[in-house]
N, C-alpha and C positions, 0 to 999 in steps of 0.2 A: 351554485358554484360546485365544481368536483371536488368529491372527498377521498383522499385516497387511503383505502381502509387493508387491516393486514391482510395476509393471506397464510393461512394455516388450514392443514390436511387437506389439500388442494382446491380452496375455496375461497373465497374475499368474506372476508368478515370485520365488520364496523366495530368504529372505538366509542365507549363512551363519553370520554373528551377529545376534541380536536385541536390542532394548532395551523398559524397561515403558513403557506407556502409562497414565497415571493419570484415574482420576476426581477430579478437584478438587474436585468435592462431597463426596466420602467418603473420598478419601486412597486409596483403594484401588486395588492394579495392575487394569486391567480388560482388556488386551491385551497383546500383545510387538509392535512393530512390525521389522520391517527393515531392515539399519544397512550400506547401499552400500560401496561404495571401486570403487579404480580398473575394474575388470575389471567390474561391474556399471555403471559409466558409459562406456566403453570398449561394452558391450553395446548400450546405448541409444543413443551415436552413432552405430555401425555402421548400426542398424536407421533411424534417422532419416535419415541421410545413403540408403542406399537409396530410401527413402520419397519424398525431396526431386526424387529422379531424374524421377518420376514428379505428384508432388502441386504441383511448382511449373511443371509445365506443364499442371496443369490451368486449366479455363475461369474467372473469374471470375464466374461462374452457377452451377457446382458449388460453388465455396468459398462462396456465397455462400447458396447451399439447404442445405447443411451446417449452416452458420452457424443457419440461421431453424427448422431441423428440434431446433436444441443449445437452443437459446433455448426453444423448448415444453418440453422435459424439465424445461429447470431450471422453467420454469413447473408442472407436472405433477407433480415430486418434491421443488419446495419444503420441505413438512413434512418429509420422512425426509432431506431434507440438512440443516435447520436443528436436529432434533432429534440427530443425529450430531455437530455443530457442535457444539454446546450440551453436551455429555456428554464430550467431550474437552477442550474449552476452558472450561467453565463459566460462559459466557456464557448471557442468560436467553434462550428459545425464539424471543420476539419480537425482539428485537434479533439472533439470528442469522438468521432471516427479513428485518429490513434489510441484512445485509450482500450476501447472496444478493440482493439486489433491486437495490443498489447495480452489485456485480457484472452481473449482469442486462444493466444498462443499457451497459455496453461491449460485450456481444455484441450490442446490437441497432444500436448504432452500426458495427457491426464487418458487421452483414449489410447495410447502406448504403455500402457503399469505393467499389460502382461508381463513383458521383459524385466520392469524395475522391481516388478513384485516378487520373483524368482529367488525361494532360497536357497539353500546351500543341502549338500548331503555327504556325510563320510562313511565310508566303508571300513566295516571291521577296526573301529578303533580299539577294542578289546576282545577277545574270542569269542565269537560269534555277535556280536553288540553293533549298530549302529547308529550314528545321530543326525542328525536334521534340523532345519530351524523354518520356519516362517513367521510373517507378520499379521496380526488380526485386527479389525476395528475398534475404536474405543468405543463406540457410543454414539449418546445424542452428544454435538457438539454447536461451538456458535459464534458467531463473528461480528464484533462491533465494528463497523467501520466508518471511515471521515466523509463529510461532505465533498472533499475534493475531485477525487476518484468514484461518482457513486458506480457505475459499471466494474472498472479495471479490478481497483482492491477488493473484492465481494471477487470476482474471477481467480483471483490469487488465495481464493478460500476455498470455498465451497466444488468446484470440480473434481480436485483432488482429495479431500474430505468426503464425499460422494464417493469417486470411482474406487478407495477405497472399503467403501461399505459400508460408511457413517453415516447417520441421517443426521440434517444440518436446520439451523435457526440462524435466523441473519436480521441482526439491527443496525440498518441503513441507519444515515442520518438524518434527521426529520426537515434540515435546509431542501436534501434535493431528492426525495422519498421515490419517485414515482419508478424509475432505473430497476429497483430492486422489484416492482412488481411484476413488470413488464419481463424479466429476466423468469418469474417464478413460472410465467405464463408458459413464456416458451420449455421451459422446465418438462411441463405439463405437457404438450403437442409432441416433445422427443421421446415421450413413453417414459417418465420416472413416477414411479408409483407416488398415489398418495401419501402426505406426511414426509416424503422424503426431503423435501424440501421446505421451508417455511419464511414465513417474515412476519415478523414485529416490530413495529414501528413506535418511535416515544424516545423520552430521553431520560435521566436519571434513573426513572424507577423502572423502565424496563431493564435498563444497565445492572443498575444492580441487582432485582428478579432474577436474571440471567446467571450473573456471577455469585449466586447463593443458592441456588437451585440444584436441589441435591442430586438432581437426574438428568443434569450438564456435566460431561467428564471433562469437557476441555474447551477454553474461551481461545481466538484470535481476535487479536484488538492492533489497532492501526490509527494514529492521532496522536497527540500532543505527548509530550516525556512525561506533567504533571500528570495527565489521566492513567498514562500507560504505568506508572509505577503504583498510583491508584490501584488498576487493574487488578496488577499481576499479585499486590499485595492481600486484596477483597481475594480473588478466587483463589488463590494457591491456599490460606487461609482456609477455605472449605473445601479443601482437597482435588484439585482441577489443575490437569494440566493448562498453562499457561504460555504463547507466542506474544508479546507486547512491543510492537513496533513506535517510537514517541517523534521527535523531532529532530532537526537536523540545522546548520549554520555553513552549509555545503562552501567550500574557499576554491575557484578557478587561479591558479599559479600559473602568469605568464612570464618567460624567459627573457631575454633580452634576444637570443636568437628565435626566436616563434616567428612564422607569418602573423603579424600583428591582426592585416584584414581579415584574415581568418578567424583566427582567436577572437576577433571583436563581432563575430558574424556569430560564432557560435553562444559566446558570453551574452552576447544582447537575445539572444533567443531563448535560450537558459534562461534565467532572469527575468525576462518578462514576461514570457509563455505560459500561457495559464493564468495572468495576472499575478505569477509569483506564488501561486497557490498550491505547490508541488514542493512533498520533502526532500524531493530533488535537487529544486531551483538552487540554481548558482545565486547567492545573494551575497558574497564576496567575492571582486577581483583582487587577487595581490600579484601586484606590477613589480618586480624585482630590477631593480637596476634601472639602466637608461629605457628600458621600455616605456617606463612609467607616465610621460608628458606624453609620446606619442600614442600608447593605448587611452589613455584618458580623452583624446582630441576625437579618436574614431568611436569610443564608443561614443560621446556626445554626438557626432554626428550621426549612429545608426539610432538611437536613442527618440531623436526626432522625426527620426522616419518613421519608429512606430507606427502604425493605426489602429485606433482606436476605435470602438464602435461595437453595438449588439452583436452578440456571437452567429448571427445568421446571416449579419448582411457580408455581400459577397469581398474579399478584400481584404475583412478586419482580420488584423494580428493576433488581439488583446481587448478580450471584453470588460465587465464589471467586477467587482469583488462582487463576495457570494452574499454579503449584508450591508446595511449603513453604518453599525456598525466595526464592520472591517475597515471601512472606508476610513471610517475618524481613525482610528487605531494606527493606518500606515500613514496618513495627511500629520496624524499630530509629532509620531516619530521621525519623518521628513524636519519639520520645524524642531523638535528638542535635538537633532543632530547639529541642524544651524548655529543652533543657542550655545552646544557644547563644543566647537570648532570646526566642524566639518564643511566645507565647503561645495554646496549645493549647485552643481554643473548641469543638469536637466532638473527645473523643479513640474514636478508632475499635478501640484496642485490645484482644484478650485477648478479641472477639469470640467466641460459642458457639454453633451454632446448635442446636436439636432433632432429636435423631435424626443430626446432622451430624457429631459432637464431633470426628472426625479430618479435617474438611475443610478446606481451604485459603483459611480465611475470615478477613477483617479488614473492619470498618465504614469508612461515609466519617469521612475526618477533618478537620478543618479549624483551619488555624492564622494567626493573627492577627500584624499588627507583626513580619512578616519582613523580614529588610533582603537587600540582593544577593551579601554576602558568608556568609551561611548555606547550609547543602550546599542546605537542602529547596528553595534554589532558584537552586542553581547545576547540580543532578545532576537527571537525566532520572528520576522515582521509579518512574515508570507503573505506578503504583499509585490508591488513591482518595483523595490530597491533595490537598488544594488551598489554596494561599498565598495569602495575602491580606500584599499590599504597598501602605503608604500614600505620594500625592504630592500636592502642591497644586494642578498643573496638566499640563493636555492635554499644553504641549511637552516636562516633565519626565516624562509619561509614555511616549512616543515616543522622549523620551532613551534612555532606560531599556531600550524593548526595543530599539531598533538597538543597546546593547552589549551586549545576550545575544547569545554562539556562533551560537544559530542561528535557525531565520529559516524555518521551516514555514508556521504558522498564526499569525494573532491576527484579532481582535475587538473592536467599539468600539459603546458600546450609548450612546446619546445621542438625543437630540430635534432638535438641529442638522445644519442641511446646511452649512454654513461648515466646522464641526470635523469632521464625517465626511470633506470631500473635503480638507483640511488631514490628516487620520491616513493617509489612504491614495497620498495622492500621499508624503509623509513617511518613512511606517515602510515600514524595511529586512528586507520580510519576503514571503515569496512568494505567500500564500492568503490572503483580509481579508475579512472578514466584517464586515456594518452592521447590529445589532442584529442577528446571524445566529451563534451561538456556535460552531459546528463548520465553517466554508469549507470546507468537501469539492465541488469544482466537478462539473457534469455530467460526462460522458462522451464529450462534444464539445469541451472543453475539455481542458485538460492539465493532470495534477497535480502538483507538485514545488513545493519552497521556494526561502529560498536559503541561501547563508553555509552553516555545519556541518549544517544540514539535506538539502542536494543537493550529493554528489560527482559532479565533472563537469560536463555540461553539456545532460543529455537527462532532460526529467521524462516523465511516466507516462503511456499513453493519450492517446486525443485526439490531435489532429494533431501531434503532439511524437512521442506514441506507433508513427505511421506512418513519420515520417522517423527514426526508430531502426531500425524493423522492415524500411527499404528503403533503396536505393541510386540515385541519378540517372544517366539514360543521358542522353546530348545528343547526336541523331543530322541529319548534315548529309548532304543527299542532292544530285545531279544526275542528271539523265538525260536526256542528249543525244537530236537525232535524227539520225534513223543516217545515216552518213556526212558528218558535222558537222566542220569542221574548228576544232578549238580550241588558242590559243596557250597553253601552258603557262608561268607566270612563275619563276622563281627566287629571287626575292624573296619577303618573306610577304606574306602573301595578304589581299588588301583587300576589301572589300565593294563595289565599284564594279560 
């Protein structure tokens, strides 16, 4: 059986413990991957911090021909990244071809810094004096990120991390390990020097190795609110800068005047895509007014049209959850919504597929006349649910989600410019989509929520991205001519 072992100072190196790796399609172990701790992270710093010596004084034209040589691979190896994708996380073919395209596009922003990195200079702010600033690398840095995304989020790090001039360590999640190796490869083939790049693979005790590691200046972390305030609490504690991205209860607001089919086209993709496994996912509709019975009738009937099936075969919508696990998790939250009033209008359970029977499959479900005190939508399922909560109006909808925890995404599908720039000046929420279901902003932009959705105060990529990954210099210069005589003050120093 393959083991798929780290890869530190540009080389594959074996763990002493392993753990399985599952196909979610078939239940079946299909790998053992390798489960870090200290002395394996301790490895990878050494070798990075070496690295650093070297690769943050290279040219901004080397990082940047790096950069544009890493971006054709991922061009060129598409299909066998998106098919490895897909077969660990059980995500369909095409949709992990989005996520790698998504990803994509922060390396190609990441091969443009020339211009973003650009400081500033003033002239003669004081007789004869001038001042200047730029931005410098921190360090060895490093990036825990979630099963879901193993490509995209690991691309929303480490590029920009890089083409700044940091050397980076990356703890994939050990569900869908293999993404992160396959990426270090091509790494390798674009011309990035040794050690510039790393992986460690394992869970807890690489995690926290990482975040106690006195030669990590700065963790990105991407996962759950409970771990991410975990996080940011372990390493800001030992002096590290911290990004900690947590969870999300995303709320789609439909209008009364919305193209309903629309809305119901976009909401049922949202919500099931991925099997719900995106902090993305719309996992709340709230139907305002008389929309309400008629958005409910279409999403049950897009709901069933669903397909269902391995993420390779040709067709499928919506493959497995990424464990069995998950599976009980959203089958048992379906039935406690039952039990506490909710009215179950697609039940997705007890799903089978052919040829599948031990896969880690559950249908979309959808459940009706939820109110704010039921789990299905007070608990993050990230599974394929989707709540549907009723209100009479825009501002009770707005109410509503400013007192949901947290504060990622939402969505407002209307015919109105009044009520779109009314939700979005309004709701208490970081990413806002206008008849747009999933706000995932470009790549020039920055991504982060707020409230229990973003620990801290630095969201992802984009120019957010670069002032995490850097530090400001502010340098004031004179230079006399020779033989100049100047009275020195004792007093502080004015700008005159």
């Amino acid at each position: 059986m393959k083991t798929i072992p780290h890869w530190i100072n540009g080389a594959p190196v074996p763990g002493a413990e392993t753990a399985p790796v599952f196909d979610p399609a078939t239940g079946a172990e299909q790998a053992r991957v390798a489960l870090g701790g200290p002395a394996d992270v301790d490895a990878a710093v050494t070798a990075a911090q070496h690295a650093f010596e070297t690769w943050s004084e290279s040219s901004l034209t080397q990082r940047t021909q790096v950069m544009f040589a890493f971006r054709q691979l991922l061009v060129e190896h598409e299909e066998e990244l998106a098919r490895i994708i897909s077969a660990e996380h059980g995500k369909t073919v095409d949709d992990a071809r989005g996520e790698i395209t998504r990803g994509r596009e922060v390396v190609e922003f990441a091969c443009g810094l020339g211009d973003v990195l650009k400081g500033s200079f003033s002239d003669q702010v004081s007789r004869g004096i001038d001042v200047h600033n730029f931005r410098q690398p921190l360090g060895v840095v490093a990036g825990i990120t979630p099963f879901n995304f193993p490509a995209m989020v690991p691309l929303w790090m480490h590029p920009i991390a890089i083409a700044t001039g940091n050397t980076f360590i990356l703890k994939p999640s050990e569900r869908d390990p293999s993404a992160a190796d396959f990426v270090a490869g091509l790494y390798q083939r674009a011309g990035l020097p040794d050690g510039v790049f790393n992986v460690v693979h394992g869970g807890k005790a690489a995690v926290d190795a990482l975040l106690t590691h006195p030669g990590v200046e700065a963790v990105s972390f991407v996962g759950s609110t409970p771990i991410a305030k975990y996080v940011h609490q372990q390493a800001t504690a030992h002096g590290k800068r911290v990004q900690a991205l947590g969870g999300a209860k995303n709320h789609a607001v439909v209008l009364p005047d919305a193209d309903l089919e629309f809305a119901a086209n976009h909401i049922t993709a949202g919500a099931y895509g991925s099997a719900g496994e995106r902090c993305m996912a719309l996992s709340v509709a709230v139907a305002v007014g008389e929309a309400a019975d008629a958005l409910v009738e279409i999403l049950r009937r897009k709901a069933h049209e669903v397909e269902v099936g391995p993420g390779d075969r040709p067709g499928t919508d919506m493959g497995p959850l990424i464990t069995e696990a998950a599976r009980e998790r959203v089958e048992t939250a379906v039935g406690t919504a039952a039990a506490q009033g909710a009215t179950v209008v697609v039940d997705g359970r007890g799903l089978k597929i052919d040829g599948h029977e031990n896969g880690f499959f559950t249908g979309p479900s959808l459940l009706d006349h939820v109110t704010t005190e039921m789990e299905a939508y007070r608990e993050e399922l990230f599974g394929p649910v989707l709540a549907i909560v009723r209100v009479d109006t825009l501002d009770e909808a707005i109410d509503l989600i400013n007192a949901n925890p947290y504060g990622n995404g939402t969505a407002l599908f209307t015919a109105s410019g009044e009520a779109a720039r009314r939700f979005q000046r309004r709701v208490r929420v970081g990413m806002i989509g206008v008849n747009v279901p999933v706000p995932v902003p470009m790549s020039y932009y920055s991504f982060g929520g707020w409230k229990d959705s973003l620990i801290g105060d630095h969201p992802i990529h984009g120019p957010e991205g670069i002032r995490f990954y850097t530090r400001p210099k502010v340098v004031t210069t004179r230079w006399p001519q020779p033989r100049q005589q100047a009275t020195a003050g004792f007093n502080f120093p004015t700008s005159h």
